[in-house]
Phi, psi and omega in degrees: 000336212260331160244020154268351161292317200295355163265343157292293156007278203310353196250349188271345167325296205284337179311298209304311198251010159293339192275302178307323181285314170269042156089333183272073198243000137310311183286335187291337160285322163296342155273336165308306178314305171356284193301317170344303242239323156310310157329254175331238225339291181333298166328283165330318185272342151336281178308317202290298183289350182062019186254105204262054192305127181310292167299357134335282196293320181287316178308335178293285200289334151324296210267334170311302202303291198295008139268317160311283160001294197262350179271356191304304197298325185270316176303313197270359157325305183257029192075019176272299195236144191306118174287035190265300178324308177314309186315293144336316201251340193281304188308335173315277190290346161296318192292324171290303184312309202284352211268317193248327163342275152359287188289324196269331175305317199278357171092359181225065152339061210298111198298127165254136196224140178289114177245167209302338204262351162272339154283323145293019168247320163311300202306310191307307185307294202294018198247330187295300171314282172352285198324282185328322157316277203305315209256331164321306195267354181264322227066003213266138144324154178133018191306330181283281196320315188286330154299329208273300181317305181307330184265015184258329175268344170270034171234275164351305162308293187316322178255358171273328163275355143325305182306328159290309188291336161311290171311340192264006176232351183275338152281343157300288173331319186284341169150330180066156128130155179311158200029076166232346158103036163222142194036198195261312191079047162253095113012277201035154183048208186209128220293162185244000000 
């Protein structure tokens, strides 16, 4: 059950973002909310049912990043949120992905573990898409608060990807490739 929600999850992406290009960006907050609230559920019944699946862990962190993404990218298409911010947030995670890519072509996996300035930054993202939506899709006032977010999230992306990308270039820099005595080289999870 838990990963038939994250393929509904994953299938409300292509909604969200025809609703946003044509405009409709009321119905598109409520599928986002939707897509949320489907998060949190999955989740729960995983843990509730103890059923922790190889195609979860990967699908799950799949269908978050590629809703966020496309809706950053589909706002700034049409003018809701800057696009330099879209830009900013698609690059982060290219930089982390290739990053770890890299390591792992090279035989030295890196661990990746979910950190705190990366998870306030997950929250930040998704609270700016919500604002943005809802007030866009509303008519609703509110330009400060939605600057003030936009600058909560581009600062919170810079250092959460500095956070990933530091340890991964100071191993390099130390020689990089397996037994060189940095980290385990398990990898696990995916950057937030």
């Amino acid at each position: 059950m838990p990963n038939l929600i994250t393929l509904a999850r994953l299938c409300m992406v292509p909604a969200t973002i025809w609703l946003i290009i044509h405009g409709r960006l009321d119905i598109a907050f409520f599928v986002f909310v939707a897509a949320g609230v489907s998060d949190a559920l999955d989740g729960w019944l995983a843990r509730r049912q103890g059923s922790h699946s190889t195609l979860g862990a990967m699908l799950d962190p799949v269908a978050d990043k590629a809703l966020l993404i496309c809706t950053y990218v589909s706002l700034a298409i049409i003018g809701v949120l800057p696009d330099w911010l879209a830009l900013l947030v698609v690059f982060r995670d290219l930089l982390i992905m290739g990053g770890v890519a890299l390591f792992t072509l090279l035989g030295a996996p890196p661990p990746i573990q979910p950190l705190r300035i990366s998870k306030a930054n997950t929250v930040a993202q998704i609270a700016l898409a919500a604002l943005a939506l809802l007030l866009a899709g509303f008519g609703l006032r509110g330009a400060w608060l939605l600057d003030a977010t936009i600058a909560l999230v581009a600062c919170t992306t810079v250092l959460s990807g500095l956070a990933y990308v530091a340890p991964l270039l100071r191993r390099g820099g130390a020689g990089g490739g397996a037994g060189d005595g940095t980290g385990d080289g398990t990898g696990g999870g995916t950057p937030g």
